[in-house]
C-alpha positions as CSV (number, residue, x, y, z in Angstrom):
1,X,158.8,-115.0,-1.2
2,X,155.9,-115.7,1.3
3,X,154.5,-113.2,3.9
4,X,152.6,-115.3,5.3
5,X,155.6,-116.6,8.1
6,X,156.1,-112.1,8.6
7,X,155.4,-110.4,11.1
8,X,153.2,-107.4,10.5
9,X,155.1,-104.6,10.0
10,X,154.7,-101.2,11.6
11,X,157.1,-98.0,12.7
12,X,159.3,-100.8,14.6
13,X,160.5,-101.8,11.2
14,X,161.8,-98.7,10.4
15,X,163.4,-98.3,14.0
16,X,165.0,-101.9,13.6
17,X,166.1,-101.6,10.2
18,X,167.1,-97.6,9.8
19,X,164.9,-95.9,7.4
20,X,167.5,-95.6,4.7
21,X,168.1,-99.1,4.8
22,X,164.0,-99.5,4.8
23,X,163.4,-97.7,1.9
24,X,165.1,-99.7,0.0
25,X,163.2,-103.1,0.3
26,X,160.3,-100.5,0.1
27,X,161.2,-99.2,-3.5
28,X,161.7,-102.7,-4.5
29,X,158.8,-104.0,-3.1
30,X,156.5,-101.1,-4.6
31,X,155.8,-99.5,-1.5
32,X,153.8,-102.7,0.3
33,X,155.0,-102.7,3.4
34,X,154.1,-105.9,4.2
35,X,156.2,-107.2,1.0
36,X,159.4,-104.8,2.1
37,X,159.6,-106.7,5.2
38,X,159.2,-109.9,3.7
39,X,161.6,-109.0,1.0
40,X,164.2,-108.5,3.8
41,X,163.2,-111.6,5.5
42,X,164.1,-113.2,2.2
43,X,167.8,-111.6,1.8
44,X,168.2,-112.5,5.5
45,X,167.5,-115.9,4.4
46,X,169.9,-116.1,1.1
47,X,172.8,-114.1,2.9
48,X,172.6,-116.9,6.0
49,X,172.8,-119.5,3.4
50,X,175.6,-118.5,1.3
51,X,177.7,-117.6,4.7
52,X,177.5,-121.5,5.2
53,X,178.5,-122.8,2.1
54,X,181.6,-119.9,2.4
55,X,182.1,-121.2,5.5
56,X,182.7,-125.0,4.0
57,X,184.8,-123.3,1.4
58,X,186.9,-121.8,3.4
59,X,187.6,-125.2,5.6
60,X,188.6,-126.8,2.4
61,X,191.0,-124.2,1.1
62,X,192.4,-123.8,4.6
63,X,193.2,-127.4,4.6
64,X,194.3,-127.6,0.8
65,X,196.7,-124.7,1.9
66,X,197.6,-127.1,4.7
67,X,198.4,-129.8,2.6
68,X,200.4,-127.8,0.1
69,X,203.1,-126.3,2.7
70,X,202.8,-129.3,4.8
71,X,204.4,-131.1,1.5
72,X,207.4,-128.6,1.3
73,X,208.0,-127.6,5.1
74,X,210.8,-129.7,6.7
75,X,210.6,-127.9,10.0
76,X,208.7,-128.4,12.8
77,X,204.8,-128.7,12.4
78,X,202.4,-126.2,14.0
């Protein structure tokens, strides 16, 4: 995790992110500030990441179902 691509943070992180939801990356970045906000930058990163590859997943099944009911349907297609 780099902070070097952070912004600085200040009471707007707090504002934007809720202080409950704050203290959190703070307790698990040992109360740096600076390492808190980075920590969530992080998480924003991962979560974006795995929504995409979901994403593809989903296609595939979606189109697996497809396949699957398009095999035994013998009425009219959608």
């Amino acid at each position: 995790m780099s902070t070097h691509d952070t912004p600085e943070p200040g009471r707007w992180v707090q504002k934007w992110l809720s202080p409950p939801r704050h203290a959190v990356y703070l307790a698990a970045a040992g109360g740096d500030h600076a390492r808190a906000l980075a920590l969530y930058e992080w998480n924003s990163q991962v979560a974006a990441a795995l929504h995409r590859d979901l994403a593809h997943i989903e296609v595939g099944l979606r189109n697996a179902y497809n396949d699957a009911l398009t095999e035994y349907w013998s009425g009219p297609s959608h």
